[in-house]
C-alpha positions as a Markdown table, in Angstrom:
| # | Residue | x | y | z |
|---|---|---|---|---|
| 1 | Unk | -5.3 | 14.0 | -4.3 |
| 2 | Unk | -7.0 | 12.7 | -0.8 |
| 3 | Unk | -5.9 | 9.3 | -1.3 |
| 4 | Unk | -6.1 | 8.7 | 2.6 |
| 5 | Unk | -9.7 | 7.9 | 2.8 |
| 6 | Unk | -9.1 | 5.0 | 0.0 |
| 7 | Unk | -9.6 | 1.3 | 0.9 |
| 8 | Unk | -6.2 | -0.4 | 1.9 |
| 9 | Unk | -5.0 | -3.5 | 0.3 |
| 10 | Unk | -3.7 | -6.7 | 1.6 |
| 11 | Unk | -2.1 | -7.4 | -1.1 |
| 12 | Unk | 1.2 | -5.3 | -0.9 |
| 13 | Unk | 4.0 | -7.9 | -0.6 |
| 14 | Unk | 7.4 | -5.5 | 0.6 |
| 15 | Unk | 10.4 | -6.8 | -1.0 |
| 16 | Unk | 12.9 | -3.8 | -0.2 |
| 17 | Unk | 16.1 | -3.8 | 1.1 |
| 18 | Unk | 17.6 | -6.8 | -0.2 |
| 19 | Unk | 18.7 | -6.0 | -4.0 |
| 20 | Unk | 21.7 | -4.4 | -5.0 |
| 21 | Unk | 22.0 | -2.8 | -8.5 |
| 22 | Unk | 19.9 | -0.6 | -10.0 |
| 23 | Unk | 18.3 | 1.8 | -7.1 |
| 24 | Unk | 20.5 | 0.3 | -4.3 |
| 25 | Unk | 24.3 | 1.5 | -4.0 |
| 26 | Unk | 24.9 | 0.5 | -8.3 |
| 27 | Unk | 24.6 | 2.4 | -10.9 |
| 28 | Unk | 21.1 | 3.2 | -12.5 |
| 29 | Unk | 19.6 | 3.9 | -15.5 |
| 30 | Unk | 17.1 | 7.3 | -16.1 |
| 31 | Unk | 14.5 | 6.9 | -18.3 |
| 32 | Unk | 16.7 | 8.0 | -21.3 |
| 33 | Unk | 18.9 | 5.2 | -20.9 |
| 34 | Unk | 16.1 | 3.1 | -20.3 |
| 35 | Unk | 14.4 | 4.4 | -23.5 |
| 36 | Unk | 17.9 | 3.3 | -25.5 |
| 37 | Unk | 17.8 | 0.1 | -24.2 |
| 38 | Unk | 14.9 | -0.5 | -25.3 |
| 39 | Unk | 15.5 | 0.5 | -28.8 |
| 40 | Unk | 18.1 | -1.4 | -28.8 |
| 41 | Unk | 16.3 | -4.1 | -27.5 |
| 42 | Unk | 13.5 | -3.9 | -30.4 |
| 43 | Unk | 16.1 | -3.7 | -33.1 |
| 44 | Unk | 18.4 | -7.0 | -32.3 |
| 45 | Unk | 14.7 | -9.0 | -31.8 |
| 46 | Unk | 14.7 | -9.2 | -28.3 |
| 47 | Unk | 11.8 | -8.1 | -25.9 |
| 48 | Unk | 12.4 | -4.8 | -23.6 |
| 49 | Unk | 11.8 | -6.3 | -20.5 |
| 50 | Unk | 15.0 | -9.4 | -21.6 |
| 51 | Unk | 17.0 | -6.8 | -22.4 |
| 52 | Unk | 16.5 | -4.4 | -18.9 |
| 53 | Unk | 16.9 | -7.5 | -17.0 |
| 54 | Unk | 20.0 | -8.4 | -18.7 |
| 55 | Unk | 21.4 | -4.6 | -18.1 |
| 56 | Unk | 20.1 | -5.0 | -14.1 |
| 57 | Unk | 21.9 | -8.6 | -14.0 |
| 58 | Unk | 25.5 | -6.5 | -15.3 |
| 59 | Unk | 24.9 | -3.8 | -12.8 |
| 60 | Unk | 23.6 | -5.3 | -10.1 |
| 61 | Unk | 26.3 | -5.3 | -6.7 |
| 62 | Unk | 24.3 | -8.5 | -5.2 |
| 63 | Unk | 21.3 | -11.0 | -5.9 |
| 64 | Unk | 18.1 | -9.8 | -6.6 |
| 65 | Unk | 15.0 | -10.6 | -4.0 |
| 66 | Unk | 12.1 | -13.0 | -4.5 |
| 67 | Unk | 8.6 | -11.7 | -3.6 |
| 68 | Unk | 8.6 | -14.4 | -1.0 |
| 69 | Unk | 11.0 | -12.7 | 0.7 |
| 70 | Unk | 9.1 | -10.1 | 1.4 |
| 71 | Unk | 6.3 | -9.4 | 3.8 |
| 72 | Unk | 3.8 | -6.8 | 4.3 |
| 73 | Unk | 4.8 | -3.0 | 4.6 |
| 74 | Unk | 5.7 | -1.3 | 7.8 |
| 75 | Unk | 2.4 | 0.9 | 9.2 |
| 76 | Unk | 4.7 | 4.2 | 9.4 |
| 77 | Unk | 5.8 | 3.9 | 5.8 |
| 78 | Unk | 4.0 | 6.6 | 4.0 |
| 79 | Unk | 5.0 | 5.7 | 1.0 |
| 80 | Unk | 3.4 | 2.2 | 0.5 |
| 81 | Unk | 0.3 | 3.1 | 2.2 |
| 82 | Unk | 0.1 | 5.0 | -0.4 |
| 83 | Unk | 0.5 | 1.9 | -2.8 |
| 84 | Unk | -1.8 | 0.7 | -0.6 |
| 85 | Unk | -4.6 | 2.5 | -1.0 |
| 86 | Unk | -4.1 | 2.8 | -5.0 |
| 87 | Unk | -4.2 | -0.8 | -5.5 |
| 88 | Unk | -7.3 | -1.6 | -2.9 |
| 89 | Unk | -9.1 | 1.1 | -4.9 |
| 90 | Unk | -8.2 | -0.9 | -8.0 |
| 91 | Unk | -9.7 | -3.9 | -6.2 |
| 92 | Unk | -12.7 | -2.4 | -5.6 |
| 93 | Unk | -13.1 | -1.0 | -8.9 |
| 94 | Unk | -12.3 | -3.9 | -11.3 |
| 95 | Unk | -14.0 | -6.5 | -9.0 |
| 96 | Unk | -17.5 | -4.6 | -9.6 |
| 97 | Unk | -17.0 | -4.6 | -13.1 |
| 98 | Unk | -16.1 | -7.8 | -13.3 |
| 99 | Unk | -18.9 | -8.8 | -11.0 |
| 100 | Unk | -21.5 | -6.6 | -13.5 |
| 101 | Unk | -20.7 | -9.1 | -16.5 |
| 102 | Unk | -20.9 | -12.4 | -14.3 |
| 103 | Unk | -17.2 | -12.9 | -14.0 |
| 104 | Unk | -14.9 | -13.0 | -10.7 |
| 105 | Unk | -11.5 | -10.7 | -10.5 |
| 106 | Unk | -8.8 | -12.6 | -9.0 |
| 107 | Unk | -6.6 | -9.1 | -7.7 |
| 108 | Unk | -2.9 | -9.1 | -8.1 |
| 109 | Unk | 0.1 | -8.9 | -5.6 |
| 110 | Unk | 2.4 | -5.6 | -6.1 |
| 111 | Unk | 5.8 | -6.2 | -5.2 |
| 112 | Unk | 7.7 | -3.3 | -3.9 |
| 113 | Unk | 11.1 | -3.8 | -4.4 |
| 114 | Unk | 14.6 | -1.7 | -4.7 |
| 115 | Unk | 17.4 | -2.8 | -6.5 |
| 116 | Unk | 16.9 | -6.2 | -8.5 |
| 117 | Unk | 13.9 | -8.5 | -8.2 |
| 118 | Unk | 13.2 | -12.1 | -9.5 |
| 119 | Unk | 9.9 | -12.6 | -11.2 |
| 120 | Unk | 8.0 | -15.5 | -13.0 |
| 121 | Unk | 9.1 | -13.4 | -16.5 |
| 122 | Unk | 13.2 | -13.8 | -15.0 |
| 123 | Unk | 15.1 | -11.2 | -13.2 |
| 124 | Unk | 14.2 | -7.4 | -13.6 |
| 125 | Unk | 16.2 | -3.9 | -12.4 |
| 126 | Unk | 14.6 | -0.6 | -10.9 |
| 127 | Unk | 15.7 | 0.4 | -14.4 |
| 128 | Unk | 12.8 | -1.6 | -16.0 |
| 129 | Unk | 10.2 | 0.6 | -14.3 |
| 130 | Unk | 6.8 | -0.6 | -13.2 |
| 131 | Unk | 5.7 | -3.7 | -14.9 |
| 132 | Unk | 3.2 | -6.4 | -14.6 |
| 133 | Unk | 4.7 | -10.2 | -15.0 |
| 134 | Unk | 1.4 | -12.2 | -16.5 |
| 135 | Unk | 3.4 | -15.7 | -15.5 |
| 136 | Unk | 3.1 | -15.1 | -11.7 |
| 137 | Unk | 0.0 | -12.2 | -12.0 |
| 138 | Unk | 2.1 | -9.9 | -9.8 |
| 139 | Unk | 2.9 | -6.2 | -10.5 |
| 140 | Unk | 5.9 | -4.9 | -9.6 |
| 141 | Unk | 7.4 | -1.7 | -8.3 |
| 142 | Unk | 10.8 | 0.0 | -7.5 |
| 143 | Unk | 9.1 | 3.9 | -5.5 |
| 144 | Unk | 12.4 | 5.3 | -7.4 |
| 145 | Unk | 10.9 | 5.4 | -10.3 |
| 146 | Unk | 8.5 | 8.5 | -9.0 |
| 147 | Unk | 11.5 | 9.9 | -7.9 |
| 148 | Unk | 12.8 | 10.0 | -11.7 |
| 149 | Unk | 9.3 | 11.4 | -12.7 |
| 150 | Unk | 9.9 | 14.8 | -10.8 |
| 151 | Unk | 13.7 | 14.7 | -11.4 |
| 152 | Unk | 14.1 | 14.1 | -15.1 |
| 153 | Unk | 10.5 | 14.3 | -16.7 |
| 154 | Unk | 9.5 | 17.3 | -14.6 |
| 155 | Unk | 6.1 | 15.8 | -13.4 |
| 156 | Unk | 5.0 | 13.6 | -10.7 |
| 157 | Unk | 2.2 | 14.0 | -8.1 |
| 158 | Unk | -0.3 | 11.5 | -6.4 |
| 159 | Unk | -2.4 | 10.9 | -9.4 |
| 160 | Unk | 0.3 | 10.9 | -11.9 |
| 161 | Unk | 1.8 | 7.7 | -9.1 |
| 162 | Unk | -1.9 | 6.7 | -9.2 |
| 163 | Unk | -1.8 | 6.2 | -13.2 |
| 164 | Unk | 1.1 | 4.1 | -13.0 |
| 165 | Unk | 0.2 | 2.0 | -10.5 |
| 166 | Unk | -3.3 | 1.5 | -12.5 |
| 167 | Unk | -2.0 | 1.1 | -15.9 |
| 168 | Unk | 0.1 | -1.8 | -14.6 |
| 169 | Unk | -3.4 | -3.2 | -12.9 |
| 170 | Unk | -4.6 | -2.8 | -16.2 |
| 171 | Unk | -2.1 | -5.1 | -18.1 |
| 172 | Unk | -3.3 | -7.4 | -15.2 |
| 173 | Unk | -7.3 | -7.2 | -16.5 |
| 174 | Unk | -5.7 | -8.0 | -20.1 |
| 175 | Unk | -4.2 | -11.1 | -18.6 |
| 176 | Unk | -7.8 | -12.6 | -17.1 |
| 177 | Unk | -9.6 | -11.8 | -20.0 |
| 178 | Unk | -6.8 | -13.3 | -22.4 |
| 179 | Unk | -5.3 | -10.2 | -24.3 |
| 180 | Unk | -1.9 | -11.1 | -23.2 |
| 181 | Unk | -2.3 | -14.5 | -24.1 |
| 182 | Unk | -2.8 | -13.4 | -27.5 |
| 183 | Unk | -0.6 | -10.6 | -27.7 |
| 184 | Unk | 2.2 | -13.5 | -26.7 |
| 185 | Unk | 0.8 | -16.5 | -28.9 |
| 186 | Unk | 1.5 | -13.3 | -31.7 |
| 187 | Unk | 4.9 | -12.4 | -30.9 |
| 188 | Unk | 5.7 | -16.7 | -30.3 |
| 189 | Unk | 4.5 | -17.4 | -33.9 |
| 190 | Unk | 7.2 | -14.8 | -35.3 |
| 191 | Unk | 4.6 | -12.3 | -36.1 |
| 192 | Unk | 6.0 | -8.7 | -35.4 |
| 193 | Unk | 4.2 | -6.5 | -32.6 |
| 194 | Unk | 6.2 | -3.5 | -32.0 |
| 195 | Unk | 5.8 | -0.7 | -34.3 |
| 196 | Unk | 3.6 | 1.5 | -34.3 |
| 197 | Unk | 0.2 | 0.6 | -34.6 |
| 198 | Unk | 1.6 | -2.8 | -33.4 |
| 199 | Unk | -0.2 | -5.4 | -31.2 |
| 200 | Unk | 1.9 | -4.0 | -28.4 |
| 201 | Unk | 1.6 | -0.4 | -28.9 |
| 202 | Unk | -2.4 | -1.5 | -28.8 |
| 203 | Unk | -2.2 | -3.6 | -25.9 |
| 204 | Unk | -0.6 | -0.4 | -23.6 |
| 205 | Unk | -3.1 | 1.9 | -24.7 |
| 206 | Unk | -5.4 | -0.4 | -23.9 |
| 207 | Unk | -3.8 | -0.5 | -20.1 |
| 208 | Unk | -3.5 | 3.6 | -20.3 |
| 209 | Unk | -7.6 | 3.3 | -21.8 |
| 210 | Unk | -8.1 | 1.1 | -18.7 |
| 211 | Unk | -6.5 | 3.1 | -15.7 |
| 212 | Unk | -9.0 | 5.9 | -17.0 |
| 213 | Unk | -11.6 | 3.8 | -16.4 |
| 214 | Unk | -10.5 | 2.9 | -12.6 |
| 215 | Unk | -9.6 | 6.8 | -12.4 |
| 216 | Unk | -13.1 | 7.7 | -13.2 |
| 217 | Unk | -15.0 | 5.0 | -10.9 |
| 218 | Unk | -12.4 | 5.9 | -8.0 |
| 219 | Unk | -13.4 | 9.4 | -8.2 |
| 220 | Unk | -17.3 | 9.0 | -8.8 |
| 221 | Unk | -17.2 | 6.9 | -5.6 |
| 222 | Unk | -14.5 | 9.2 | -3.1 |
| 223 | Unk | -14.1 | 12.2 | -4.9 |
| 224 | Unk | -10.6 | 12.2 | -4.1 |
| 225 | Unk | -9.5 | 14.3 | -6.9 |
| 226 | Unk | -8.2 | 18.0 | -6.7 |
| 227 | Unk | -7.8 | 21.1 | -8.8 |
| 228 | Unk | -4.6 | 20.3 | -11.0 |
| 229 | Unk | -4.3 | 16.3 | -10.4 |
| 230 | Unk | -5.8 | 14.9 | -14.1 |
| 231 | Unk | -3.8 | 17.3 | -15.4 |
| 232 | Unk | -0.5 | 15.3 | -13.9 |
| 233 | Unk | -1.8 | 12.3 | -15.3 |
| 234 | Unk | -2.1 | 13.6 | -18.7 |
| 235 | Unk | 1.3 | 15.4 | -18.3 |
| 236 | Unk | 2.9 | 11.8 | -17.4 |
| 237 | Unk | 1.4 | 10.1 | -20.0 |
| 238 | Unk | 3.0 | 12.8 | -22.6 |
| 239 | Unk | 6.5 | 12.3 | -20.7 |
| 240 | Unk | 6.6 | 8.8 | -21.3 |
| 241 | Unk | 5.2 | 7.9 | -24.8 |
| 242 | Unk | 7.7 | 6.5 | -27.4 |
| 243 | Unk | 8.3 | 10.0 | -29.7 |
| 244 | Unk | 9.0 | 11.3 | -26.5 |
| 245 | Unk | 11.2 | 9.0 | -24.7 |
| 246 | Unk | 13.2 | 8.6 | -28.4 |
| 247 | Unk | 13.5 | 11.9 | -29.2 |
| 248 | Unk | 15.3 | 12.6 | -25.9 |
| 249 | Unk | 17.4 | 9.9 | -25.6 |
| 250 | Unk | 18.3 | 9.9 | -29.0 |
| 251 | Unk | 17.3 | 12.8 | -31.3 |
| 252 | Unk | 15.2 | 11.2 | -33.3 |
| 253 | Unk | 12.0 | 9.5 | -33.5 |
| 254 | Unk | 12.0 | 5.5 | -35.0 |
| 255 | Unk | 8.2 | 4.5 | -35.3 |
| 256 | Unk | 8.9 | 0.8 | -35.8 |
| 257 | Unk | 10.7 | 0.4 | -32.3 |
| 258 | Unk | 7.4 | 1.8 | -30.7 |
| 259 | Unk | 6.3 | -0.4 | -28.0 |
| 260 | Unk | 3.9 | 1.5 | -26.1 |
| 261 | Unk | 2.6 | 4.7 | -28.1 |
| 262 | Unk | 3.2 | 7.9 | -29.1 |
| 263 | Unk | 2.5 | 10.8 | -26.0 |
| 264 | Unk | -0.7 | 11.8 | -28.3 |
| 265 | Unk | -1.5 | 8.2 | -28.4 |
| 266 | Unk | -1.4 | 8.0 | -24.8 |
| 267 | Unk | -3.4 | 11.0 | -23.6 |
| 268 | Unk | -6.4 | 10.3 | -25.9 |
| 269 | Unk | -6.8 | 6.3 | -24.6 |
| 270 | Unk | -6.6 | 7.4 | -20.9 |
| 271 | Unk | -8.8 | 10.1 | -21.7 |
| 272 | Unk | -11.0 | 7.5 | -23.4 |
| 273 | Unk | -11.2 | 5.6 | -20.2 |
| 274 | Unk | -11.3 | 8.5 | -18.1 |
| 275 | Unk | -14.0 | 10.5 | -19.5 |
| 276 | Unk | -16.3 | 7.1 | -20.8 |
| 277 | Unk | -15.6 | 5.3 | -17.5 |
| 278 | Unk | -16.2 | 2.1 | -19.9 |
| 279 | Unk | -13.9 | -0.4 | -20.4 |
| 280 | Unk | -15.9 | -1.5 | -23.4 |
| 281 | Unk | -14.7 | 2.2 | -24.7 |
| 282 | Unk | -10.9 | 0.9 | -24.7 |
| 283 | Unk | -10.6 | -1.7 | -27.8 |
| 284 | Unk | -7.7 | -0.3 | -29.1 |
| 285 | Unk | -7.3 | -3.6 | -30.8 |
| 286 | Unk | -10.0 | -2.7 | -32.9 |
| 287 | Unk | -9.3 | 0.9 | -33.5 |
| 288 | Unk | -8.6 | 1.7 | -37.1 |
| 289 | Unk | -6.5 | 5.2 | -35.9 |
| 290 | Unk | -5.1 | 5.2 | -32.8 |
């Protein structure tokens, strides 16, 4: 993947350095114990993301960093200019979609952080992986987590980082036009949303659906892409859906603790997005098979 001749964002806030826990000299979870958690999170009623922010509060060695502690990255690090460059691309991208139906996109801050962070949604570990916190419209990101693609999915590469980095962009396009909203008022009024075929299950394929599309407008515009680098996206997106993530952590596959789809699940939405280029392509919501 070129990536270098992408447009640079401004809105990389660098939050390293001053976590412990998870990623720093702590302990850390891999994405088996990550998927447990989660399970484990699902079947006592709780939401993944309270349950990995508990586990990062227990491990943690020292106080996790704010965003506003942070300023913008170094010019020699590779690494977030990298970030860079994904989420000005995303900028680009989603602000001329949203300008095509009359509507303004109001970009989001990515946090880059190691160790333990504090967001709007409460405290969160490297072991929670990427994730997008709607209360303060800031994504956030521990660069470990790539290293745990290669080292215990096998995968990794540019675009595979790309996809990550975009799906979480595209729980941040749910937020403005209101998904999350409802996805939340659901899950506040008792209703149930994991599961499979759940409101939550639909609302990640729609942010897999959704970095498709940014994939394909990127690459119509810089044709940045190279022989092999879809493929790593696709081969990420199997690595990390639910059957997946279950059956290697624990042997066995439970459908109603799925909270982000199935690796089938996951390849057809971004393939959806990818191959349409149209976000009107991605209402998973309204999909009667997914």
């Amino acid at each position: 993947m070129k990536w270098q001749t992408g447009q640079r964002s401004d809105n990389v806030v660098d939050a390293r350095g001053g976590g412990g826990g998870f990623g720093g000299r702590g302990p850390r979870l891999g994405l088996g114990g990550i998927a447990i958690v989660v399970v484990i999170g699902l079947l006592l009623g709780k939401s993944p993301m309270e349950m990995l922010g508990l586990v990062g509060q227990l491990g943690g060695q020292g106080g996790a960093v704010t965003a506003e502690q942070g300023a913008a990255p170094p010019a020699n690090d590779e690494a977030a200019d990298f970030v860079r460059v994904i989420l000005g691309e995303t900028e680009t991208v989603w602000g001329e979609i949203f300008q095509q139906s009359g509507q303004q996109y109001q970009p989001p801050k990515l946090v880059l952080f190691s160790g333990s962070v504090e967001s709007a949604c409460g405290s969160a570990s490297a072991a929670s992986g990427p994730f997008y916190c709607p209360g303060d419209q800031q994504v956030y990101l521990d660069m470990s987590f790539f290293e745990d693609m290669k080292s215990q999915l096998g995968g990794g590469g540019d675009f595979a980082y790309a996809y990550v980095i975009a799906h979480e962009v595209g729980h941040h396009v749910q937020n403005l036009l209101g998904v999350s909203a409802q996805v939340q008022h659901a899950r506040r009024s008792g209703q149930r949303v994991e599961g499979d075929g759940g409101l939550s299950v639909r609302q990640e394929l729609q942010a897999d659906c959704y970095a498709g599309v940014w994939a394909q407008h990127a690459e119509q515009k810089l044709h940045w892409l190279e022989s092999g680098d879809v493929e790593q996206a696709l081969s990420t997106a199997t690595a990390i859906g639910d059957d997946r993530l279950q059956q290697q952590s624990q042997g066995t596959v439970v459908p109603d603790a799925f909270s982000h789809g199935t690796s089938r699940q996951r390849v057809r939405w971004f393939r959806a997005g990818f191959e349409s280029g149209d976000p009107g392509r991605c209402d998973t919501f309204s999909a009667a098979s997914l």
